[in-house]
N, C-alpha and C positions, 0 to 999 in steps of 0.2 A: 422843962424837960418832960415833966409827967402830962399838960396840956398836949404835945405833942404825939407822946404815945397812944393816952388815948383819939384822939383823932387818927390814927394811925390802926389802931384795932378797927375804929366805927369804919373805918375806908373797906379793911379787910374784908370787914363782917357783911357788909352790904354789898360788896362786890363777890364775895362768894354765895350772897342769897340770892341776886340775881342770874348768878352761872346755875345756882341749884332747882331755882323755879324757869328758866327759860328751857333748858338742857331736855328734860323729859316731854316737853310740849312741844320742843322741835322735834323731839325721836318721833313721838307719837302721830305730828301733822304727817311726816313723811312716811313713816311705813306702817301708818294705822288704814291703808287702804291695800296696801298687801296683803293685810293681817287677816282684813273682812273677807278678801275673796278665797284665802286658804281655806275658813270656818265656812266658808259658802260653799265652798266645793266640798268641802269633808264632809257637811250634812246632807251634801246632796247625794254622793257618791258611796258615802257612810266608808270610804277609806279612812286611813290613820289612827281609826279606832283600836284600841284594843282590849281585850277584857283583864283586867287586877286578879293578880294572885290565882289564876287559873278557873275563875268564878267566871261563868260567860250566863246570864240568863235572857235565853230566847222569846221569841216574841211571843211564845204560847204563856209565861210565864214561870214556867218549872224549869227547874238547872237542866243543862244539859250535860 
């Protein structure tokens, strides 16, 4: 009974490590080129930005 369980864990545990390692490299094949042209467009367009806690420093270097 206890040879069964554990074969019954190693089954789980591997079958959950393969959902855990496949799972994010599928996300990532699929909308990892969505992702690049948002960051391409946001640097190019310099949209989506926004400046933290009301700090904005302009390109001269001094707060504004």
């Amino acid at each position: 009974m206890t040879i069964e369980y554990v074969l019954l864990l190693f089954c789980v545990f591997f079958i959950g490590l393969k959902a855990f390692m496949v799972a994010p490299a599928k996300a990532f094949r699929e909308s990892g080129p969505r992702l690049g042209a948002r960051v391409e467009q946001q640097l190019a367009t310099g949209d989506g930005f926004k400046p933290q806690n009301g700090n904005h420093i302009g390109w001269s270097g001094k707060e504004q």
